[in-house]
N, CA, C, O and CB atoms as a CASP TS submission, in Angstrom:
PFRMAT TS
TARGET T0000
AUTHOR 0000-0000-0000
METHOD Language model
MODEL 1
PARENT N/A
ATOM      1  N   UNK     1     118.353-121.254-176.104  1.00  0.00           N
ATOM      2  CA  UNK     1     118.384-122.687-175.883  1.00  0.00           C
ATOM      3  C   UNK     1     119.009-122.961-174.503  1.00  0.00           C
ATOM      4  O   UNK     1     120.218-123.119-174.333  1.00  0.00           O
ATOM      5  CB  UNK     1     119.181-123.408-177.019  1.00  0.00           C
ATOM      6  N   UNK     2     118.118-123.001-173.573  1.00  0.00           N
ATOM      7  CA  UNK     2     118.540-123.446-172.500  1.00  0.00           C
ATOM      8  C   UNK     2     119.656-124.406-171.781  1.00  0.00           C
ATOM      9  O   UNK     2     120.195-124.277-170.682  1.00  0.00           O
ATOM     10  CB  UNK     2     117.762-123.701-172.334  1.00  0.00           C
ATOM     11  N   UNK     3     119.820-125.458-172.830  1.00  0.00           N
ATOM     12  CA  UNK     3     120.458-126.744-172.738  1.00  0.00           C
ATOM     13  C   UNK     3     121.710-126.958-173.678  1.00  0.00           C
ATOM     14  O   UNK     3     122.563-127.835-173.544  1.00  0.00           O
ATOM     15  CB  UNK     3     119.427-127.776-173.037  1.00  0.00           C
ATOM     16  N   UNK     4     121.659-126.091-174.547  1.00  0.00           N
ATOM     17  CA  UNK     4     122.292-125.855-175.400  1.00  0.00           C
ATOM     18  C   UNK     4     122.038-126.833-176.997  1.00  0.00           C
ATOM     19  O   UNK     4     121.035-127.546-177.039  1.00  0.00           O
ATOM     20  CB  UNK     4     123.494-125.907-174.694  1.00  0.00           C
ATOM     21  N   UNK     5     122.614-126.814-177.746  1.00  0.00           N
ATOM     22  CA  UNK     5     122.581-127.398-179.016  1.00  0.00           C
ATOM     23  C   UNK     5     123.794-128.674-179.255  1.00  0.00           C
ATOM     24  O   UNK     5     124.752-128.882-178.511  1.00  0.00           O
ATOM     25  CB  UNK     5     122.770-126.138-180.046  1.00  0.00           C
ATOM     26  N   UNK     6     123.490-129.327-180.330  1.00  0.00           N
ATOM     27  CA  UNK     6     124.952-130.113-180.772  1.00  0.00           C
ATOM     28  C   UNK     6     126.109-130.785-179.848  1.00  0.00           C
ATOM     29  O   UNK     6     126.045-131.451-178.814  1.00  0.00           O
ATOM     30  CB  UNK     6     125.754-129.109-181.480  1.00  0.00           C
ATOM     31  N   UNK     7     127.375-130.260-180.782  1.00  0.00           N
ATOM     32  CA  UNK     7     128.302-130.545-179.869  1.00  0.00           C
ATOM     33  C   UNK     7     128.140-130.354-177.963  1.00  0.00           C
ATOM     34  O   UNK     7     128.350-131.242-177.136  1.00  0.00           O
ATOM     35  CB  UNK     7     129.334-129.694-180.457  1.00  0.00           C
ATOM     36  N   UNK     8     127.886-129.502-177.801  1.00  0.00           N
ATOM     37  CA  UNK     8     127.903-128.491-176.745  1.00  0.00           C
ATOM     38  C   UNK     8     126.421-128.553-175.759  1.00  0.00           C
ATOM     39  O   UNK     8     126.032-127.631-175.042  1.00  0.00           O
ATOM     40  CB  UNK     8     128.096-126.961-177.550  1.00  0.00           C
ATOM     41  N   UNK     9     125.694-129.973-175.955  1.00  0.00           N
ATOM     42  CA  UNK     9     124.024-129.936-175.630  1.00  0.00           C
ATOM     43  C   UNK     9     124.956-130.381-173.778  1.00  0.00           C
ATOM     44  O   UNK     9     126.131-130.615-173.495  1.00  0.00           O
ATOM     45  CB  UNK     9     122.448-131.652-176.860  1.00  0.00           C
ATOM     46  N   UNK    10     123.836-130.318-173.044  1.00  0.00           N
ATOM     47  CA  UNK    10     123.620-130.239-171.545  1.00  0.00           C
ATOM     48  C   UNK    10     123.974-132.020-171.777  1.00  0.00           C
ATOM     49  O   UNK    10     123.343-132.513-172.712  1.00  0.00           O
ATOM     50  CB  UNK    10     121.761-129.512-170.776  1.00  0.00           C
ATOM     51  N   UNK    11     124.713-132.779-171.173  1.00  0.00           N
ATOM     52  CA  UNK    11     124.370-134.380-170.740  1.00  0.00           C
ATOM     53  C   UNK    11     123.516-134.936-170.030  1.00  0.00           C
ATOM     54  O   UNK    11     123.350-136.119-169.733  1.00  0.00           O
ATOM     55  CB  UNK    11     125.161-134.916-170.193  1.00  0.00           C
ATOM     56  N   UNK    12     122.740-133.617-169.654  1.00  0.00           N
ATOM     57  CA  UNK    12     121.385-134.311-168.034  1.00  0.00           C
ATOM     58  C   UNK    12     120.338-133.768-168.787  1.00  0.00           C
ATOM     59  O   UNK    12     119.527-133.346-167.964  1.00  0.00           O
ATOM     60  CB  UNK    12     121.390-133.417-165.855  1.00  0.00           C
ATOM     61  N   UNK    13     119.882-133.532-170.060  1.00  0.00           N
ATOM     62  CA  UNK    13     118.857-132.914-170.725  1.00  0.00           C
ATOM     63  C   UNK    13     118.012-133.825-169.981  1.00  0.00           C
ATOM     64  O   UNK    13     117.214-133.632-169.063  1.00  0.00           O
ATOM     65  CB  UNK    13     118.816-132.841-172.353  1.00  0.00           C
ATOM     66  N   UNK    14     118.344-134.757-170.535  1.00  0.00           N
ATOM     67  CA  UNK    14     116.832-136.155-170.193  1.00  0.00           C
ATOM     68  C   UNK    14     116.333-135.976-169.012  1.00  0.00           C
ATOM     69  O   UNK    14     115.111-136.112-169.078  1.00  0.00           O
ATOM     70  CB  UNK    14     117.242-137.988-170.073  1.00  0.00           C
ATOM     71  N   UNK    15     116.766-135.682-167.720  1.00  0.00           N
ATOM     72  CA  UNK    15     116.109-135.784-166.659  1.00  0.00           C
ATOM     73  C   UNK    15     115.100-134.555-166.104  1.00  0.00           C
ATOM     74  O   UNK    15     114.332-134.609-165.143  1.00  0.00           O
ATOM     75  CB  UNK    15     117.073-136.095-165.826  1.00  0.00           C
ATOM     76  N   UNK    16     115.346-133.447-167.006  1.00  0.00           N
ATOM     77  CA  UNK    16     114.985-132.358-166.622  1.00  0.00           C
ATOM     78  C   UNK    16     113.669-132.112-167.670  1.00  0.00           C
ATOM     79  O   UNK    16     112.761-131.299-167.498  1.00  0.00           O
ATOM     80  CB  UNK    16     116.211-131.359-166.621  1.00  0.00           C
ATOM     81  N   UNK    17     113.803-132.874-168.588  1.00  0.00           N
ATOM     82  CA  UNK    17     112.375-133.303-169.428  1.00  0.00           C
ATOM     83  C   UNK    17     111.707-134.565-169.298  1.00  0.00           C
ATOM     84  O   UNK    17     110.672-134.832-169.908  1.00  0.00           O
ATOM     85  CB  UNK    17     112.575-133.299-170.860  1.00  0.00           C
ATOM     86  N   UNK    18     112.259-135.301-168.551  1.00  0.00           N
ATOM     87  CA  UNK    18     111.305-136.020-167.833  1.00  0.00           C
ATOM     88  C   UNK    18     110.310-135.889-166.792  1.00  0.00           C
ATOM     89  O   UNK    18     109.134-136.178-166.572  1.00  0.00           O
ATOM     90  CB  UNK    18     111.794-136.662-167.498  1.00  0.00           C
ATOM     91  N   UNK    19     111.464-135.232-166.162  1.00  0.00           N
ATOM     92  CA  UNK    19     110.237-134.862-165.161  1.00  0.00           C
ATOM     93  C   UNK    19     109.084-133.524-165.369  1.00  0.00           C
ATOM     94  O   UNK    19     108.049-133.470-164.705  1.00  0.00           O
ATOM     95  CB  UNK    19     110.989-134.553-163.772  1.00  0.00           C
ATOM     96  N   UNK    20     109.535-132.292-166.593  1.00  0.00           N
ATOM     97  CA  UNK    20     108.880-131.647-167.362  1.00  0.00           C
ATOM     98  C   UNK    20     107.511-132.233-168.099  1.00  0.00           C
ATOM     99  O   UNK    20     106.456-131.642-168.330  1.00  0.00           O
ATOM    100  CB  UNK    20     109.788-131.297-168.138  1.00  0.00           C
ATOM    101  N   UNK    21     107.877-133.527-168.372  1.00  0.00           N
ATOM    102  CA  UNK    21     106.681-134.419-169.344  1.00  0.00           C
ATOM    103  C   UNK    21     105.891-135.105-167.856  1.00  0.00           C
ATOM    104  O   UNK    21     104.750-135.437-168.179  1.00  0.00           O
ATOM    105  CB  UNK    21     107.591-136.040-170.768  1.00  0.00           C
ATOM    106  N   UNK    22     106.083-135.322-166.779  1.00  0.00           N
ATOM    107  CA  UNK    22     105.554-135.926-165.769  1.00  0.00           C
ATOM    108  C   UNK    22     104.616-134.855-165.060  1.00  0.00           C
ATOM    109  O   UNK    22     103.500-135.095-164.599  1.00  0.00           O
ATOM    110  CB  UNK    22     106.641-136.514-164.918  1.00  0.00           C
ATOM    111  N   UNK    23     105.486-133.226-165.055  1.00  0.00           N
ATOM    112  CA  UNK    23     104.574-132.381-164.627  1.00  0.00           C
ATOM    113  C   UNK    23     103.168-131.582-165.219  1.00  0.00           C
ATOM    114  O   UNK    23     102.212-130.983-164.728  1.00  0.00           O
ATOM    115  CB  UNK    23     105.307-131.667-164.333  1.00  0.00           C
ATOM    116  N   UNK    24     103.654-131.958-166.580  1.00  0.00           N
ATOM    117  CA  UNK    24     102.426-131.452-167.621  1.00  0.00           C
ATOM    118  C   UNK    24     101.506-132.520-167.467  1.00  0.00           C
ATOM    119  O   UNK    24     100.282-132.395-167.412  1.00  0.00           O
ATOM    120  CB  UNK    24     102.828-131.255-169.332  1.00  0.00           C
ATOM    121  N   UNK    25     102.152-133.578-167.400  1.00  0.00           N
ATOM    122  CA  UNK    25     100.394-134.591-166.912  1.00  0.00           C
ATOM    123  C   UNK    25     100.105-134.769-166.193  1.00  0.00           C
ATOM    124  O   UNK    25      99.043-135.372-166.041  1.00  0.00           O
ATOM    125  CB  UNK    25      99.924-135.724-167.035  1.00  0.00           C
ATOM    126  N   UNK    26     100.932-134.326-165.140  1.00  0.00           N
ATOM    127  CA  UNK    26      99.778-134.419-163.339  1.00  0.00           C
ATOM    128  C   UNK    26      98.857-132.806-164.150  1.00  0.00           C
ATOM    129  O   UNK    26      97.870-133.154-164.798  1.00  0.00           O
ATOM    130  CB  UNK    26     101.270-133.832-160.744  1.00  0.00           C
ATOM    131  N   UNK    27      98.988-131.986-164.147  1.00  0.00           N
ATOM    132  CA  UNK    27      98.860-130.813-164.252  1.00  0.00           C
ATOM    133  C   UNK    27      97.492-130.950-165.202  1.00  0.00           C
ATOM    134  O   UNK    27      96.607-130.112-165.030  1.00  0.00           O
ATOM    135  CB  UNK    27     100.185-130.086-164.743  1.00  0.00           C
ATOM    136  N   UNK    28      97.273-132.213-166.408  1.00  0.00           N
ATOM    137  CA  UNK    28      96.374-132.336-167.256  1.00  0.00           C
ATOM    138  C   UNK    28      95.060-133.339-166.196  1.00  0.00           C
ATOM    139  O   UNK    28      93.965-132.925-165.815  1.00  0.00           O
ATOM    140  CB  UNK    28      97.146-133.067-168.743  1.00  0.00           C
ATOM    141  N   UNK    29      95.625-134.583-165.977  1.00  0.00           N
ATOM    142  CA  UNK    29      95.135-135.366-165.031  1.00  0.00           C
ATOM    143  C   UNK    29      94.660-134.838-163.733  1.00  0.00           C
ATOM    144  O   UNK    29      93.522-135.192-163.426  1.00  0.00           O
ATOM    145  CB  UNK    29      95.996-136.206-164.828  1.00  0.00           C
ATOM    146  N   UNK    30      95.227-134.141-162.984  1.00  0.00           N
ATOM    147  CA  UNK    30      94.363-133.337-161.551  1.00  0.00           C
ATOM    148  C   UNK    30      93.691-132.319-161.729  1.00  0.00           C
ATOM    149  O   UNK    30      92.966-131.880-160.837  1.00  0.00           O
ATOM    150  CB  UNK    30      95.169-132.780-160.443  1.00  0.00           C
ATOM    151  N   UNK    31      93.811-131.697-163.020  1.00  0.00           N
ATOM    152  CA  UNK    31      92.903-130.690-163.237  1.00  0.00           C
ATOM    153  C   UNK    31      91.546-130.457-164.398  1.00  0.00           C
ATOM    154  O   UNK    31      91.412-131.062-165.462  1.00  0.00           O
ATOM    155  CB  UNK    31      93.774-129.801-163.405  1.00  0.00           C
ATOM    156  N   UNK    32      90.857-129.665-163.969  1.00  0.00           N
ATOM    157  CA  UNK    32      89.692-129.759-165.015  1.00  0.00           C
ATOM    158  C   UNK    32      90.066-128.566-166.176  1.00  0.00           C
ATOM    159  O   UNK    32      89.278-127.621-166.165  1.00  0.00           O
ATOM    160  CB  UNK    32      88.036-129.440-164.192  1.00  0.00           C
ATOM    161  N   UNK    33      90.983-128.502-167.009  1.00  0.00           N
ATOM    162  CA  UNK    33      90.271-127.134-167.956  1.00  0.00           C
ATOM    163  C   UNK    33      89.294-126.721-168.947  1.00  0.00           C
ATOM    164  O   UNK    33      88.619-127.489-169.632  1.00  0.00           O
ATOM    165  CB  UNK    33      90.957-126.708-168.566  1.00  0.00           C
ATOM    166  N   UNK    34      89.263-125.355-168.978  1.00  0.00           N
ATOM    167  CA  UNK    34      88.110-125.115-169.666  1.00  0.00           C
ATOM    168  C   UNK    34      88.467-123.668-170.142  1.00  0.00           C
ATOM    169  O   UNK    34      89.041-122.859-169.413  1.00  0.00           O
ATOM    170  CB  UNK    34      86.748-125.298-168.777  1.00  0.00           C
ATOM    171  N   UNK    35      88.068-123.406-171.464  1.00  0.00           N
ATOM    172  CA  UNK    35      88.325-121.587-171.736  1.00  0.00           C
ATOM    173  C   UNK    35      87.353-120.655-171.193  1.00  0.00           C
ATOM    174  O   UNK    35      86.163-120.647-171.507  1.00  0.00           O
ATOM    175  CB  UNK    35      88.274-121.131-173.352  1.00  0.00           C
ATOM    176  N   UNK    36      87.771-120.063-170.570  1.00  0.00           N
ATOM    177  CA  UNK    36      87.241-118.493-169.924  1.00  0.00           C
ATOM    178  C   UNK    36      86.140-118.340-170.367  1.00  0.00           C
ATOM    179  O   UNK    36      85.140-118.552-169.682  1.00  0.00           O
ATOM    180  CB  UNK    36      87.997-117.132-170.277  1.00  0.00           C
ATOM    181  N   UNK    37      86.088-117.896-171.745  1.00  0.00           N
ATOM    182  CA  UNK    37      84.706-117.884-171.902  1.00  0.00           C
ATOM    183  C   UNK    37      83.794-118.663-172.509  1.00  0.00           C
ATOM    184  O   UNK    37      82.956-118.288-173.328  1.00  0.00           O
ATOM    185  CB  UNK    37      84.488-117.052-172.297  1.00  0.00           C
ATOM    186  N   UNK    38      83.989-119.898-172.045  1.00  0.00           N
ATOM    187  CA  UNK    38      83.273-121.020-172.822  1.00  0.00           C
ATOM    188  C   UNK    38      83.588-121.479-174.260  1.00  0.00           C
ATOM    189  O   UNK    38      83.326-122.649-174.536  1.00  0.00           O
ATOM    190  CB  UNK    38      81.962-120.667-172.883  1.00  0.00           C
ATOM    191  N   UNK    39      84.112-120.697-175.185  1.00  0.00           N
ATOM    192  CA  UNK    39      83.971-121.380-176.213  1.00  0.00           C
ATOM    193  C   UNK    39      85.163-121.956-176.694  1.00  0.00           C
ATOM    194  O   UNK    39      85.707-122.751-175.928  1.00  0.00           O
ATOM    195  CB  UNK    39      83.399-120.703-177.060  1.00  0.00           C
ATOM    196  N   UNK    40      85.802-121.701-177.996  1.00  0.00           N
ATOM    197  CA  UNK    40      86.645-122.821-178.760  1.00  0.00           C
ATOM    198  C   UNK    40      88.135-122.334-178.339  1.00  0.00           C
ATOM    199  O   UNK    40      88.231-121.109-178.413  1.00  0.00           O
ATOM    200  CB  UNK    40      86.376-122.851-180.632  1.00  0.00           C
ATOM    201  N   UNK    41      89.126-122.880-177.987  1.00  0.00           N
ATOM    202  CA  UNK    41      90.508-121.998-177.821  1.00  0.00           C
ATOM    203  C   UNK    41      90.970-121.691-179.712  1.00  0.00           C
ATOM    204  O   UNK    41      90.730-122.302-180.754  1.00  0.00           O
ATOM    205  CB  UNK    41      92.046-123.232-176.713  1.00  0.00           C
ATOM    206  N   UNK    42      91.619-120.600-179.412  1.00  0.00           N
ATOM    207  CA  UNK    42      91.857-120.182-180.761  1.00  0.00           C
ATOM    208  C   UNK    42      93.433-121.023-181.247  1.00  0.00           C
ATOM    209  O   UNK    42      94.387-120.750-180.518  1.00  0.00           O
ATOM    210  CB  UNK    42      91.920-118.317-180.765  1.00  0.00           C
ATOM    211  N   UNK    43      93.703-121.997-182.414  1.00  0.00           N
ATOM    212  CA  UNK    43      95.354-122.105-182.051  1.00  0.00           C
ATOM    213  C   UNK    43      95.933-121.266-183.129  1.00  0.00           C
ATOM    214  O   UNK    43      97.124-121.478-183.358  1.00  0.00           O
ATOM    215  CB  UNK    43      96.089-123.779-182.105  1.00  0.00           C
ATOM    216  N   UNK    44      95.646-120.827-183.472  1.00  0.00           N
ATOM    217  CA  UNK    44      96.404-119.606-184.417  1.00  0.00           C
ATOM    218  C   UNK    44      97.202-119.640-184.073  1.00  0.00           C
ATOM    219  O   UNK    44      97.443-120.167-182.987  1.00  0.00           O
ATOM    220  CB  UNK    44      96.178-118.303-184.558  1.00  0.00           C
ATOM    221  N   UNK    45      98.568-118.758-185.267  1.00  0.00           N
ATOM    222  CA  UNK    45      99.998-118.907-184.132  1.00  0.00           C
ATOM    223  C   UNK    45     100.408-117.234-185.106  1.00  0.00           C
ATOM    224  O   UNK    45      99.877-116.872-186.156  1.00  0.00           O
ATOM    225  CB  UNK    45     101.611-120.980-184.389  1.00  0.00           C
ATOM    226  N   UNK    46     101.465-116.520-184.329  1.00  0.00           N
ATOM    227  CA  UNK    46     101.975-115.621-185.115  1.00  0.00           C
ATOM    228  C   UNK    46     103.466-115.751-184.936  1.00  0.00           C
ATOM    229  O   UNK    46     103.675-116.179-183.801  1.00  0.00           O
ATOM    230  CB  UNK    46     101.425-114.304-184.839  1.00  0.00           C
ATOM    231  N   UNK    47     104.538-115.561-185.572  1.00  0.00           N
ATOM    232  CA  UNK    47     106.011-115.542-185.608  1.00  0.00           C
ATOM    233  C   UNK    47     106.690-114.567-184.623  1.00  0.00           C
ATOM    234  O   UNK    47     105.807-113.738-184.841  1.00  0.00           O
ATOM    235  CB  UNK    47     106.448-115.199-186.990  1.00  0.00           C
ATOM    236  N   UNK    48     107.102-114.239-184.160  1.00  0.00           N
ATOM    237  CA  UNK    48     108.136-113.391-182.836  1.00  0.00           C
ATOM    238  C   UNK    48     109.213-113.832-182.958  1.00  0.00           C
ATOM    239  O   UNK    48     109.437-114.132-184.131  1.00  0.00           O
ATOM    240  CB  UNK    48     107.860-113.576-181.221  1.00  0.00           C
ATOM    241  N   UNK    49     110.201-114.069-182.143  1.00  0.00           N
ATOM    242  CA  UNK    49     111.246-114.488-181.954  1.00  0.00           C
ATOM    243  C   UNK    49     111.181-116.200-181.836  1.00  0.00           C
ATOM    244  O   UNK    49     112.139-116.924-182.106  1.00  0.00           O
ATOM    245  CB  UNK    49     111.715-113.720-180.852  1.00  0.00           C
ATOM    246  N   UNK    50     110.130-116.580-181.474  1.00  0.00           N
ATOM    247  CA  UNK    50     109.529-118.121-181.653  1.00  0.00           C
ATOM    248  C   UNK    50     108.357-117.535-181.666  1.00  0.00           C
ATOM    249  O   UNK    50     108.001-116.427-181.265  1.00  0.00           O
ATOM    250  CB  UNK    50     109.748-119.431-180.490  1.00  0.00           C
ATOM    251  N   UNK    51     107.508-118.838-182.426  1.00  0.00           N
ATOM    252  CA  UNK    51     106.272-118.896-182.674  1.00  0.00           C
ATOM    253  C   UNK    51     105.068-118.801-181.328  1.00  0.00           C
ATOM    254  O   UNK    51     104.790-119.928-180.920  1.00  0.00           O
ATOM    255  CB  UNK    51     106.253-120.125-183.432  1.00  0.00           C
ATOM    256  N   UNK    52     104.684-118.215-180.946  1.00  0.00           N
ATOM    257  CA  UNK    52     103.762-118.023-179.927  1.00  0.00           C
ATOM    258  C   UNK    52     102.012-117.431-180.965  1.00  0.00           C
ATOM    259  O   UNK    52     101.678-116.966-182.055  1.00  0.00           O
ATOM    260  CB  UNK    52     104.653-116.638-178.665  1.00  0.00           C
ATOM    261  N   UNK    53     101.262-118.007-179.308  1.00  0.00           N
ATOM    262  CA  UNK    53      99.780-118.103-179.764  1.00  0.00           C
ATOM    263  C   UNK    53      98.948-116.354-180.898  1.00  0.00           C
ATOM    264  O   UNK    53      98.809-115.188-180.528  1.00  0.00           O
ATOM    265  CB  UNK    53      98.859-118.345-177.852  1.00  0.00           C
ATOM    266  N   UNK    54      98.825-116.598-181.386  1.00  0.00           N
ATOM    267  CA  UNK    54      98.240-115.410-181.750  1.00  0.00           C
ATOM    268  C   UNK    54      97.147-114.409-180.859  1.00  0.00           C
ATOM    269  O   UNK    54      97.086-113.180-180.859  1.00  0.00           O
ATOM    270  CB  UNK    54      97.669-115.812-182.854  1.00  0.00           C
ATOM    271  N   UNK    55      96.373-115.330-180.160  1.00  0.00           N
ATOM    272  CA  UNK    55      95.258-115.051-179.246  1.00  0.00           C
ATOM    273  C   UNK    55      95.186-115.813-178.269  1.00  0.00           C
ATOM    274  O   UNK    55      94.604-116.895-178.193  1.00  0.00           O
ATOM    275  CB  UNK    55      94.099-115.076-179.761  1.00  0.00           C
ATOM    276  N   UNK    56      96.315-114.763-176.797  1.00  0.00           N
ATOM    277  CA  UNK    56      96.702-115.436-176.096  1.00  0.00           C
ATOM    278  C   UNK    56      95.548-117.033-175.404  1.00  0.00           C
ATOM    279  O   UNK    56      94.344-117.046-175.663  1.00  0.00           O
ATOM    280  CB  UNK    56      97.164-114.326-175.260  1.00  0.00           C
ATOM    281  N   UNK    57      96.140-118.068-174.658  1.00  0.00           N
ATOM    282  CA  UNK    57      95.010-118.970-173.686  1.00  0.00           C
ATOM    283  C   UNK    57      94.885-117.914-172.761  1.00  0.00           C
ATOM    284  O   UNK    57      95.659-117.051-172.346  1.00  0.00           O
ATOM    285  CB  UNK    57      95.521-120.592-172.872  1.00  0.00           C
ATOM    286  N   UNK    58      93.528-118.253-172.513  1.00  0.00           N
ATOM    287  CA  UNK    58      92.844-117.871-171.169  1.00  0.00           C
ATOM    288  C   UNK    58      92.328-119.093-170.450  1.00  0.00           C
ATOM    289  O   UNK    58      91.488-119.612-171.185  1.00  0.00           O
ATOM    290  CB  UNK    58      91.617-116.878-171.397  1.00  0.00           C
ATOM    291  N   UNK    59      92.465-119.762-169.356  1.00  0.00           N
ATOM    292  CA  UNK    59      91.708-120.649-169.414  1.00  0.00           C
ATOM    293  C   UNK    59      91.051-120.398-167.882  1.00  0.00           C
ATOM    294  O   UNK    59      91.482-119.447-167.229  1.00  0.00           O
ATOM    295  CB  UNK    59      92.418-121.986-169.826  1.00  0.00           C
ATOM    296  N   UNK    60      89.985-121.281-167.309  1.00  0.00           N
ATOM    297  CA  UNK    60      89.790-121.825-166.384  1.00  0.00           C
ATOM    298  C   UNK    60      90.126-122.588-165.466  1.00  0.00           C
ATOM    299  O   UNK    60      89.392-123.517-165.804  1.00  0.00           O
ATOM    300  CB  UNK    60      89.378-122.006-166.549  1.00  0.00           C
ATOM    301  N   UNK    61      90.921-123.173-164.079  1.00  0.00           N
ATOM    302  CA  UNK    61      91.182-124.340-164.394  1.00  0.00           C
ATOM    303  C   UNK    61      90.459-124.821-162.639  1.00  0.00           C
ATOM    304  O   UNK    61      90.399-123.909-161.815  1.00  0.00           O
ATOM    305  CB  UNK    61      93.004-124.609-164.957  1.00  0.00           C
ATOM    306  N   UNK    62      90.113-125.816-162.346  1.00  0.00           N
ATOM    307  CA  UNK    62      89.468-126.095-161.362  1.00  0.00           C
ATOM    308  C   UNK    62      89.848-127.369-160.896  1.00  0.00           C
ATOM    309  O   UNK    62      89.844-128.237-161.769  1.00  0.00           O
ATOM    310  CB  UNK    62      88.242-125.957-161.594  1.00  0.00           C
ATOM    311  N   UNK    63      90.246-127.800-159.516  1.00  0.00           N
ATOM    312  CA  UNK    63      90.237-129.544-159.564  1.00  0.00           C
ATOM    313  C   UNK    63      89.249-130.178-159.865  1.00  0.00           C
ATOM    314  O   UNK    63      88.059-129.903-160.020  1.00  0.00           O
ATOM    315  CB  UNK    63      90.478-130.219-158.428  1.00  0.00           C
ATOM    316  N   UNK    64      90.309-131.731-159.988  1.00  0.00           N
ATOM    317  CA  UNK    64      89.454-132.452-160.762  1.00  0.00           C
ATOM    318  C   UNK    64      88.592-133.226-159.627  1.00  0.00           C
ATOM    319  O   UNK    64      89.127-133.740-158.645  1.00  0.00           O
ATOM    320  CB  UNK    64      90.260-133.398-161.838  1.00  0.00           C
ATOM    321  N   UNK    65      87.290-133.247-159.857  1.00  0.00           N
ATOM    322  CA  UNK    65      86.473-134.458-158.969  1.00  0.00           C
ATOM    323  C   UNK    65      86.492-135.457-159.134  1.00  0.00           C
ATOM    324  O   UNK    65      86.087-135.846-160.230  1.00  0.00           O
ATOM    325  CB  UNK    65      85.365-134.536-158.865  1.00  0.00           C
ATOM    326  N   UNK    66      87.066-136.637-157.950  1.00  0.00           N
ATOM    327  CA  UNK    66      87.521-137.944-158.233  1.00  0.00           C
ATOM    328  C   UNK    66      86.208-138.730-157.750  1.00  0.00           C
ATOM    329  O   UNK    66      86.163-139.959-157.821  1.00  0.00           O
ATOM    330  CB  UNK    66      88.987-138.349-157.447  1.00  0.00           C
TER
END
């Protein structure tokens, strides 16, 4: 936990996931994606130490044409 938990959490969390939530949507918005090989992304998930994809993304990603 990066930021920490509870008692003991970071006081500047908010700004550092704000602008986290601002960069995932330029990132959605300027770009085109698409999976590698055309078809469906898989979301399966398997357990690890956190939950991660079962079958990793591959994607494509290309700008977007305005």
């Amino acid at each position: 936990m990066p930021f920490g938990v509870g008692r003991r959490i970071c006081p500047g969390l908010g700004l550092p996931m704000l602008h986290l939530e601002y960069f995932i949507a330029n990132l959605i918005w300027c770009f085109e994606w698409k999976a590698v090989d055309g078809g469906e992304v898989d979301l399966s998930e398997r357990h690890e130490f956190t939950v991660v994809m079962k079958n990793p993304l591959k994607a494509h990603v290309c700008p977007r044409v305005r």
